[in-house]
N, C-alpha and C positions, 0 to 999 in steps of 0.2 A: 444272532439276535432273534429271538422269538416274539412274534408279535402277540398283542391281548386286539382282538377282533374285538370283544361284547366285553363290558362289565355292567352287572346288575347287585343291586343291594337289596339282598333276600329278607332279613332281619336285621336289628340296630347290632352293629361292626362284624355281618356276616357280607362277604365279596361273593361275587361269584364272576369268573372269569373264562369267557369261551378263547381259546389260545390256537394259534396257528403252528401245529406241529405233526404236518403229514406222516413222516415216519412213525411218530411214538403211536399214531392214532392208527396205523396200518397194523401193529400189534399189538394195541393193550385189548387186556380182555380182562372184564371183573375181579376184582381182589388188589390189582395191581396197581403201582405209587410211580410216582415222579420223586426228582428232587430239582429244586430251582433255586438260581442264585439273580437276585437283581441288579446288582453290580459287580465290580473288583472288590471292593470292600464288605458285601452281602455276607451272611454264613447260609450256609447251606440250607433249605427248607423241607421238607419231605412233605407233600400233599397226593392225599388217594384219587386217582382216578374217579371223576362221578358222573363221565358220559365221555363218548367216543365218539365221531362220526367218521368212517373210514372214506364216504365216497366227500365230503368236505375237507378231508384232511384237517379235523378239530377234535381238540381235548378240553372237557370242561371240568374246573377245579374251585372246588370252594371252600373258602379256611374262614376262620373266626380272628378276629384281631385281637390278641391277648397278651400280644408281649412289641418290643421295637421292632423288631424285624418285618411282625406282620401289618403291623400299623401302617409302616415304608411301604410295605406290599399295598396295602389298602389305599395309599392314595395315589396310585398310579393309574391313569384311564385308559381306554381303549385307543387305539391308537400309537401307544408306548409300547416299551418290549423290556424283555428281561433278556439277561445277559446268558443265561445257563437254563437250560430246560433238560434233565435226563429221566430216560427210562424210555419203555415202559418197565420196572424194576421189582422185582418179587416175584413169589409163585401166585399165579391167578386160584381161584375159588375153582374148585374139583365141582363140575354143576354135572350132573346127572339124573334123569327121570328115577326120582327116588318113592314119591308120595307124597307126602304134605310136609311142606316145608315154612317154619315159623320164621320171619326174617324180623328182625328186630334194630331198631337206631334209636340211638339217644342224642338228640342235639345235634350237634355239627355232624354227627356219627350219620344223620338221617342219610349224607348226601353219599356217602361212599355205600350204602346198603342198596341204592337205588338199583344200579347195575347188575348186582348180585338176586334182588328179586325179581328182575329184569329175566335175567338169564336162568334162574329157575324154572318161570313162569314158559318162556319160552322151549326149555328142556319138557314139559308136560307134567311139571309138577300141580299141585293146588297150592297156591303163596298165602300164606295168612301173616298181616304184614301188623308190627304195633312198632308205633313212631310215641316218642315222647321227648316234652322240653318244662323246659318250670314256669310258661303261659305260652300262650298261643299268639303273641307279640313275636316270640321268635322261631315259632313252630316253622319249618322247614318244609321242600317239597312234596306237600300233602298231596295236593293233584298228580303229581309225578306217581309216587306210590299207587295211588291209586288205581291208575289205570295201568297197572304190573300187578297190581294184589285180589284174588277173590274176596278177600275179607282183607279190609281194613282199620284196626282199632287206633285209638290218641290217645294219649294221657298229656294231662298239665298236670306239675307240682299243685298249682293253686285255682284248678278246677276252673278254668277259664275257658276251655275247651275239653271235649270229650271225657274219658273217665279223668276224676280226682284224684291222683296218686301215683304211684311208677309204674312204668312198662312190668316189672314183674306181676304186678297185681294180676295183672288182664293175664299173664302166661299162667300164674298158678291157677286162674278162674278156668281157662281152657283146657287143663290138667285134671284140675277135680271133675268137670264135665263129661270127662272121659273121650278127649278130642286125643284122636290115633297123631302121635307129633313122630315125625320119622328123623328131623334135623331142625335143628336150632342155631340160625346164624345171630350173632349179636356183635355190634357195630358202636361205641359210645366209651363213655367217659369208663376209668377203668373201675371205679368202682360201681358202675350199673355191671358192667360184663361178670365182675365176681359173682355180682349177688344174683342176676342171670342162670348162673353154673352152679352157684348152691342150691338155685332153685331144681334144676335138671337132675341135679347129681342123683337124691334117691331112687328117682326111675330109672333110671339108664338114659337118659332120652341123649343121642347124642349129639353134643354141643360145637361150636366151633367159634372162638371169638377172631378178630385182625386185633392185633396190639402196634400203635405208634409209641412206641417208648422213645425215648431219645435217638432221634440218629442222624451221623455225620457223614460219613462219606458215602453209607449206602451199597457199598460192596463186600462187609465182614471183616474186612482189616483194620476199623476201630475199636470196635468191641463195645462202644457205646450202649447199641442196644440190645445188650446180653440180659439174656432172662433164662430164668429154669423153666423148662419143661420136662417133667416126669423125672427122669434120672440122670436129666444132660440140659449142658448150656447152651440154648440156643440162640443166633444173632437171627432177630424182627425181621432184619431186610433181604436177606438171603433165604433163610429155613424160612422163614413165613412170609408175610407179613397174621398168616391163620395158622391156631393154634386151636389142638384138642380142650375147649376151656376148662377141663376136670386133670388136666394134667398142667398148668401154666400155674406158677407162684406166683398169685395176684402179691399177696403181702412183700414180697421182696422187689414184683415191680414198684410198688406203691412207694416203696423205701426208696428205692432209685430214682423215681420221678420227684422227691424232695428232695434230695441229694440238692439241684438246680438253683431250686426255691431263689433263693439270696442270687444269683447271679441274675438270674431273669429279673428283677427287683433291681436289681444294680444297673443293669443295662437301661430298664425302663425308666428310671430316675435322671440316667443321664442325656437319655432321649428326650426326655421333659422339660431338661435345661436347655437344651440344641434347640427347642420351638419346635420340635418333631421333624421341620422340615431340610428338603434339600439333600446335603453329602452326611447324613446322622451314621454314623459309624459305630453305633451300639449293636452291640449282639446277643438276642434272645429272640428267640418267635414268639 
């Protein structure tokens, strides 16, 4: 059993969970996923690492509550445990003294990019960080970024906070400017990260997104979260969780990730009958 030390509620059905897990926190390092199960009955969960403490022996993880399973997750407090806590699971972020490096989150995306500018910043890069969400009601760890990023940009969808518009905006404004970009990490929904890579592609600048597609057991013998990359299929949890984004088939993930549609819908329906609470034995995150 894994304990939840802290829960705090960052934004309306954003958790965040500091977790008692010495081992995982003795080796995750940036890029890198859990998967957790909170009962016998749970399906399996995949959340990205978004802080580590080695000498506390803590992993902190924070998800959005969008489907039954995460909701179940959402209302268990500190002091509770989950049943299943694995990893640290994937290849971590390649961080080296590269030059300037644009790190980029969209939404829930902000919190797993933290680490990754983190650890740039700490390699001796210069981090130019843009965070976006569609207001500043659920705008994510701004202060966190902050003090990991030389520059800090924001965007809201509805200009609530900082620039008015998408995180692209402010990349292609730093492009036309004539800002030297050496690597471009991008963190978010998967259609920000396309449009991210469309943005890059005619320069060269080179890109790298983490894709969470679908995934089950986390080891590659599902096949769950199989995606093209370039001229092969790659499984998310093993080859990545990061991917060259000018080489990743956004449009065949995107087809995959509605594949679900309906079951997630189904699950949540009947979690809705259940009163959401207690032994709710529906399954969708």
């Amino acid at each position: 059993m894994y304990k939840i030390l802290e829960k705090q509620e960052l934004a309306p059905s954003v958790k965040l969970f500091v977790m008692e897990a010495p081992l995982i926190a003795r080796k995750a390092k940036p890029g890198q996923f859990v998967i957790l199960r909170i009962d016998e009955n749970g399906e399996r969960i995949p959340l990205t690492i978004a802080d580590f403490n080695r000498e506390k022996g803590t992993i902190t993880l924070i998800f959005q509550e969008v489907g039954a399973s995460t909701r179940q997750l959402g209302r268990l407090n500190a002091g509770e445990s989950l049943l299943d806590l694995v990893g640290p699971l994937g290849k971590p972020t390649h961080i080296e003294k590269m030059g300037t490096v644009v790190c980029i989150g969209g939404g829930i995306g902000i919190a797993p990019v933290y680490p990754i500018a983190r650890g740039m910043k700490e390699a001796g890069n210069k981090v130019i960080s843009i965070i976006g969400a569609r207001s500043q009601d659920i705008l994510i760890y701004e202060d966190e970024m902050k003090a990991v990023s030389d520059e800090l940009h924001i965007t809201t969808d509805d200009g609530s906070k900082g620039h008015k518009g998408l995180v692209t905006h402010v990349l292609q404004q730093m492009i036309d400017a004539g800002t030297k970009i050496d690597l471009v990490m991008a963190i978010g929904p998967v259609i920000m990260m396309r449009s991210v890579a469309e943005v890059t592609r005619p320069y060269g600048i080179h890109t790298v997104v983490s894709l969470n597609p679908i995934m089950v057991d986390g080891t590659g013998m599902c096949g769950g979260c199989r995606v093209a990359v370039g001229d092969e299929n790659k499984f998310a949890c093993v080859d990545g969780p990061e991917f060259d984004a000018h080489l990743v088939d956004f449009n065949g993930l995107m087809a995959r990730q509605r594949m679900y549609k309906p079951n997630e819908h189904d699950a949540s329906q009947r979690c809705a009958r259940h009163g959401g609470e207690g032994e709710c034995q529906c399954h969708s995150h």
